[in-house]
C-alpha positions as CSV (number, residue, x, y, z in Angstrom):
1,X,0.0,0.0,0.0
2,X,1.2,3.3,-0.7
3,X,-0.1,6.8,1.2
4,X,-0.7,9.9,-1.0
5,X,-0.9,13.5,0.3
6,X,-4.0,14.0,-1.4
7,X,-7.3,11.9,-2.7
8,X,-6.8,9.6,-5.3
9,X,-8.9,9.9,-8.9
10,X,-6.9,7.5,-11.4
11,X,-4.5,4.7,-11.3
12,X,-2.7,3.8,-14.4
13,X,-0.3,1.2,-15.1
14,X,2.7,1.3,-17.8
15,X,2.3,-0.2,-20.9
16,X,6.0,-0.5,-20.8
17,X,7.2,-1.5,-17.7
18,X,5.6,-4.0,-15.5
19,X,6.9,-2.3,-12.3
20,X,5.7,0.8,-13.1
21,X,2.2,3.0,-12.8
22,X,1.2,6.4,-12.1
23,X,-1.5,8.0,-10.0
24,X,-3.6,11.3,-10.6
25,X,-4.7,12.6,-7.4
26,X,-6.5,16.1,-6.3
27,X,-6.7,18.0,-2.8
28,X,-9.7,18.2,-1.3
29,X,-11.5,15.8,-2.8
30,X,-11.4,17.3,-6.1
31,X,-13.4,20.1,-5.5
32,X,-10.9,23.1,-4.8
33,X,-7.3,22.8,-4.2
34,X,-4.2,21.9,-5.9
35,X,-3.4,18.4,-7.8
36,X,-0.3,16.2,-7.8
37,X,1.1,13.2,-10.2
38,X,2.4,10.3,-9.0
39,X,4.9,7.8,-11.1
40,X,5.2,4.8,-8.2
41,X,7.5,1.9,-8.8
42,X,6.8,-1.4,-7.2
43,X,9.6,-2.9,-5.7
44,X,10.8,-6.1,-3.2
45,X,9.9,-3.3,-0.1
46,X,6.6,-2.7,-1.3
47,X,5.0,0.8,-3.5
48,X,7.7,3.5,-3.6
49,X,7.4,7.5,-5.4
50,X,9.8,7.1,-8.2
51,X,8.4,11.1,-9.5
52,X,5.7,13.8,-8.2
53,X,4.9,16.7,-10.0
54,X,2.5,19.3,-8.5
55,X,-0.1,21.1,-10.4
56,X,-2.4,24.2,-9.5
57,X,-5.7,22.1,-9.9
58,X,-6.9,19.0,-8.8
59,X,-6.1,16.4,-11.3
60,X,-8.8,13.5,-12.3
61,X,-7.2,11.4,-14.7
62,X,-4.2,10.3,-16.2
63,X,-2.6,8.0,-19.2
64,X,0.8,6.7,-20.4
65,X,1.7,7.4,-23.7
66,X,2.0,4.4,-26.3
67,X,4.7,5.3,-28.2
68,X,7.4,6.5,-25.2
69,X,7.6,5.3,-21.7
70,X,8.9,8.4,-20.0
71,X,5.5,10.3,-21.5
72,X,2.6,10.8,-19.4
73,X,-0.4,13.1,-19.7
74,X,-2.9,14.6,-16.6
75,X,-6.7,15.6,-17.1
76,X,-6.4,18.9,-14.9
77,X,-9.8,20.7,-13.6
78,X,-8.1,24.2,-14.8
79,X,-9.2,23.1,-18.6
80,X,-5.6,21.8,-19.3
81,X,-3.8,18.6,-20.5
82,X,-0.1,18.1,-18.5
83,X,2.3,16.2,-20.7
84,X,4.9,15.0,-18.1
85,X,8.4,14.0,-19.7
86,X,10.2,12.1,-16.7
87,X,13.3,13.9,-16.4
88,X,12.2,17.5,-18.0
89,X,8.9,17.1,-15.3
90,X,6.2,19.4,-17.1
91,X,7.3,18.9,-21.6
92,X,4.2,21.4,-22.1
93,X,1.1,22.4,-21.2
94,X,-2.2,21.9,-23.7
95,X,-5.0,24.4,-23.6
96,X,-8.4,23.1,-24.6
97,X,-9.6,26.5,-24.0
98,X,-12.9,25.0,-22.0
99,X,-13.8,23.7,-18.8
100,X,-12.6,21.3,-16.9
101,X,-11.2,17.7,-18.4
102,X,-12.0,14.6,-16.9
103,X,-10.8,12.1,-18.3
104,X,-7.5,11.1,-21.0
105,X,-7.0,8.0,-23.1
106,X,-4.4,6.9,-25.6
107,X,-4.8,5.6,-28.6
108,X,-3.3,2.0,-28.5
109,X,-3.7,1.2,-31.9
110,X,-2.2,4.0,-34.0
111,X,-0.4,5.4,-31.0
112,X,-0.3,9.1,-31.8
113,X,-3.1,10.6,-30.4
114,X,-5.2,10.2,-27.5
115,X,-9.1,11.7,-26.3
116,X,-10.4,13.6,-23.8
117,X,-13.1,14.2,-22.0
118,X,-14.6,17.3,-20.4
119,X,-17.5,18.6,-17.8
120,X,-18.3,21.1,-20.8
121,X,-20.0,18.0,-22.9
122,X,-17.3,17.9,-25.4
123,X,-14.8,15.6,-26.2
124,X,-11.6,16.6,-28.1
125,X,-8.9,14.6,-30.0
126,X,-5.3,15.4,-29.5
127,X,-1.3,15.2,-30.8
128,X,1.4,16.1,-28.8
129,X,2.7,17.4,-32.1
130,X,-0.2,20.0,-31.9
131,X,-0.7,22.8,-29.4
132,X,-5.0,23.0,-29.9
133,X,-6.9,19.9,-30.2
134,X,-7.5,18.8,-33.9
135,X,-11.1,17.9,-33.9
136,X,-13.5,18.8,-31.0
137,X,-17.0,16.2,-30.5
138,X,-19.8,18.2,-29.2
139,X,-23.0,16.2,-28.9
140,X,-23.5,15.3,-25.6
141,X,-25.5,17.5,-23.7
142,X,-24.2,16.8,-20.3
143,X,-20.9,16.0,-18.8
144,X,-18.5,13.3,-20.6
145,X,-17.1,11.6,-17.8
146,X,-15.0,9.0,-19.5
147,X,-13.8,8.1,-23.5
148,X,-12.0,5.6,-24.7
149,X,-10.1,4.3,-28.0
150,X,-11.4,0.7,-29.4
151,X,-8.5,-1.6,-29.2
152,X,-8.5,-2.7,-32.6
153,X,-9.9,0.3,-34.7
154,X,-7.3,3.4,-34.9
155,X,-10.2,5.5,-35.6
156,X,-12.9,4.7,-33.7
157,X,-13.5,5.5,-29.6
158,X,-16.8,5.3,-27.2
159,X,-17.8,8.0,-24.7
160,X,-19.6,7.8,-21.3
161,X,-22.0,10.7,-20.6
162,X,-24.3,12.2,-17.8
163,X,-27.0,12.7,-20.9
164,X,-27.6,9.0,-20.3
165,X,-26.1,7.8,-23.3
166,X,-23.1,6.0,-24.3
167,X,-22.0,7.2,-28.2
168,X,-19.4,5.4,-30.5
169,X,-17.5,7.7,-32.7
170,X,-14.9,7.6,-35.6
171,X,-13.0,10.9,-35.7
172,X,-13.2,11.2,-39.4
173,X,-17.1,12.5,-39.0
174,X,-17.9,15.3,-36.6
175,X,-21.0,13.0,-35.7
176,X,-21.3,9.9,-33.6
177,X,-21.9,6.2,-35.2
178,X,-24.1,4.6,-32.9
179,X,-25.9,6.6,-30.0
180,X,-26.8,4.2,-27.0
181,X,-29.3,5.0,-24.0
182,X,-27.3,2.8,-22.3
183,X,-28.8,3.5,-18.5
184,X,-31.7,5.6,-17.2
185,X,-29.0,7.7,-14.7
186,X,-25.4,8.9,-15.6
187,X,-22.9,7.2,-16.6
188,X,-20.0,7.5,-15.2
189,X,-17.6,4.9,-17.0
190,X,-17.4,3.0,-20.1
191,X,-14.0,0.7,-21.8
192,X,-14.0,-2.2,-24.7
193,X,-13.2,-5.6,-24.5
194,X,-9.7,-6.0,-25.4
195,X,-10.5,-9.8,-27.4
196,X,-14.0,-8.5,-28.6
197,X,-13.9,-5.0,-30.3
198,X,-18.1,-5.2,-30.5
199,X,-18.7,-5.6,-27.4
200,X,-18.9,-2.3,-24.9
201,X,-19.0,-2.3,-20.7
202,X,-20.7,0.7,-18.9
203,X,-20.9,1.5,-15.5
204,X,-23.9,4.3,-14.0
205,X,-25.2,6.0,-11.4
206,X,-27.8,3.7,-11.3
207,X,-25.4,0.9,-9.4
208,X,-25.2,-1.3,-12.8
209,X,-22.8,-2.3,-15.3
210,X,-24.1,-3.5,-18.4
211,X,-22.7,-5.0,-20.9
212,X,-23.4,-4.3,-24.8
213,X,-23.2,-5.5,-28.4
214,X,-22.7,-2.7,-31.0
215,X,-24.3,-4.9,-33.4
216,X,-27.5,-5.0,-31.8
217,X,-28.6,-2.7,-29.3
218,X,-32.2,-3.7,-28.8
219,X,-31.2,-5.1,-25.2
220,X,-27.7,-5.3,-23.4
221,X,-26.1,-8.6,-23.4
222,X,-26.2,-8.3,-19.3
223,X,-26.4,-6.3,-16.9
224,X,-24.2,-7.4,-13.5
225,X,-25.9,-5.9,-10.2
226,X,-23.8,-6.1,-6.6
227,X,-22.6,-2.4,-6.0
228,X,-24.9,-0.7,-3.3
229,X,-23.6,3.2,-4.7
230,X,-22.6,4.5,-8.2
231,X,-20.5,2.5,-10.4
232,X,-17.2,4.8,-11.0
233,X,-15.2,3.3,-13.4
234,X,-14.6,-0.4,-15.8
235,X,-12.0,-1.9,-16.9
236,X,-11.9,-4.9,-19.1
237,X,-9.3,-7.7,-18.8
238,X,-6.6,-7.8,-21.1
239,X,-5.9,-11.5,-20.2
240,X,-9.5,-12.5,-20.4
241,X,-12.2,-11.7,-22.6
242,X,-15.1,-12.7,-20.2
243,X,-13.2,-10.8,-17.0
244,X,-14.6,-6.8,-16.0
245,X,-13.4,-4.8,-13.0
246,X,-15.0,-2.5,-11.5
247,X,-14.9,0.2,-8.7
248,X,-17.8,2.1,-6.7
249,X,-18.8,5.2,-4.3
250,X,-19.7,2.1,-2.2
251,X,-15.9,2.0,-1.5
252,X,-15.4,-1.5,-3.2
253,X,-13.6,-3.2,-6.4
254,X,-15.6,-6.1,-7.9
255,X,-14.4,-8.4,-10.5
256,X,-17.1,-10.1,-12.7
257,X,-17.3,-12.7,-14.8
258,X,-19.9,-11.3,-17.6
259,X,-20.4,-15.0,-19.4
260,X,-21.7,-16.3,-16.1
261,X,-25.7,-17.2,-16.3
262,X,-25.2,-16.8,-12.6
263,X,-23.1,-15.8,-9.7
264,X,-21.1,-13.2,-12.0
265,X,-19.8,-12.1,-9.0
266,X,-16.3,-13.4,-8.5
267,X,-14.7,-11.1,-6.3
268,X,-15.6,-8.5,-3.9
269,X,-12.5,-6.6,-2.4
270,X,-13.1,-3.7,0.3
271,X,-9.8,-2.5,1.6
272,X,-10.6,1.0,0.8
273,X,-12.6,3.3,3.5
274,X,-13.5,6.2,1.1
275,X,-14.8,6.1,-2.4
276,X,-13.0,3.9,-4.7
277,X,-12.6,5.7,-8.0
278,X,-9.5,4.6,-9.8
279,X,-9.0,0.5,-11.0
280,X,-6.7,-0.8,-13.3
281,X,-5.5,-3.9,-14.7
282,X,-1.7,-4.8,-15.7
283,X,-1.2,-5.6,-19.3
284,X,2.2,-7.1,-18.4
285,X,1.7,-9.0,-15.7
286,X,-1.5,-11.2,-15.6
287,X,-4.2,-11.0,-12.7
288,X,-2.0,-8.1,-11.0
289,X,-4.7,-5.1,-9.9
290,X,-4.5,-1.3,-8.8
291,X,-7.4,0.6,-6.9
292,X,-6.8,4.1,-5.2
293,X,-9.7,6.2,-3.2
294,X,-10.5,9.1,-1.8
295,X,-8.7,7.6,1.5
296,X,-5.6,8.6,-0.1
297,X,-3.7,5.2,-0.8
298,X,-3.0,3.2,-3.6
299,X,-2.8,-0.6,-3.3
300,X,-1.7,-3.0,-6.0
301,X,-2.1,-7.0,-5.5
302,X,-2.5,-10.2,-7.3
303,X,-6.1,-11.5,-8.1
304,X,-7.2,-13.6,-5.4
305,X,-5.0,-12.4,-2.6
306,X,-5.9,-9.6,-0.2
307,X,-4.7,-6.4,-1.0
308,X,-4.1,-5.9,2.9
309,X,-1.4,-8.0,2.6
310,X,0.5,-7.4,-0.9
């Protein structure tokens, strides 16, 4: 386990090295206050701070680059993208010019660009060889809380909305492919499946995740039900198809087998004492898992052991 001086928001491991993840957090709770990014190395001794770099604002999320290891980028609630370059600390700063971002994802197939989203319903595409965003997506009508790239189409990405609606878009049209009303409260979370590049996870408001094939949206494929408060964010296994994780205001990190007919539920883990709002699963290293909470700590373990004890 590893303390932070202020509440955790995203946990994010490298893509690059196993060891290795990084942790957006934000002072009082997010609301006002200053931010800090973490880069955290796991080690024999337990979680150590490799890096911090302070910000101004509370930060919310955060991403690795594809392409470089030592790049990583901050959603900050000033409006603003931080591109971190590990031993230059801030490379540059990118204006979106509107309010507050929320969430950052990096395109894993074409590996030059990455999304964001933002609490002023847009969601803008981005190069780190560009100053401005290069396309901006504007039709949600409420917050977009989360976007993400498919993992197998360079151009196509899925938001998560407090309209109700989940959208998939292909950044060549200014208008979104499919529109889903995916739950009847906000949703706060959304992410593909890594072996399945039809199927979409959300996670709302409304305590649910549900499960969806873009091919035919007449009814989701399930819906899993065992949070007792919002659903805050998704993740879907890179190791197996049928695997989701999950994290929740009720302050605990689920994993789910979605091909169940019952008992999806495989694993309930509440070692957190605040909200948990940040889950992540290791690319690298198969079955290892990271949460972080409001409670300030960050705790990474192995599936099936208790991450009291890692």
């Amino acid at each position: 386990m590893f303390k932070t001086a202020y509440n955790g928001y995203s946990v994010k491991f490298s893509p690059f090295l196993e060891t290795r993840l990084a942790v957006a957090t934000s002072q009082n709770f997010g609301i006002i206050g200053n931010g800090r990014q973490y880069v955290l190395e796991l080690s024999p001794e337990g979680i150590r701070e490799l890096l911090a770099f302070d910000t101004a604002d509370g930060l919310y999320d955060c991403c690795w680059s594809e392409e470089n290891e030592n790049i990583l980028i901050s959603a900050s609630g000033d409006g603003s993208i931080k591109v971190w370059w590990r031993s230059h600390s801030l490379l540059s700063r990118i204006s979106n010019g509107h309010g507050q971002q929320y969430s950052v994802d990096w395109n894993i197939v074409r590996k030059d660009a990455f999304v964001s989203g933002s609490w002023d319903d847009t969601i803008k595409l981005w190069s780190l060889d560009m100053p401005r965003s290069l396309r901006t997506f504007r039709e949600h009508t409420y917050c977009v809380y989360a976007a993400t790239w498919n993992p197998k189409h360079a151009d196509v990405f899925a938001s998560a909305s407090g309209d109700c609606t989940a959208r998939v878009w292909d950044v060549r049209d200014e208008r979104s492919s499919l529109v889903i009303p995916a739950h009847k409260f906000e949703i706060l979370s959304c992410d593909w499946n890594k072996y399945n590049d039809c199927v979409l996870v959300t996670g709302s408001v409304d305590k649910t995740i549900k499960v969806w094939d873009i091919r035919n949206l007449a009814q989701e494929m399930t819906m899993l039900q065992g949070h007792t408060y919002a659903v805050r964010r998704v993740k879907c296994s890179p190791h197996r198809e049928n695997l989701i994780a999950s994290c929740s205001y009720d302050m605990t990190m689920c994993l789910w087998d979605f091909w169940a007919t019952e008992d999806a539920l495989i694993a309930r883990y509440d070692h957190h004492t605040e909200f948990a709002v940040g889950i992540d699963m290791s690319t690298l290293v198969q079955g290892l898992l990271a949460s972080t909470a409001w409670d300030e700590t960050v705790y990474v373990w192995q599936e099936g052991t208790d991450p009291r004890a890692a």
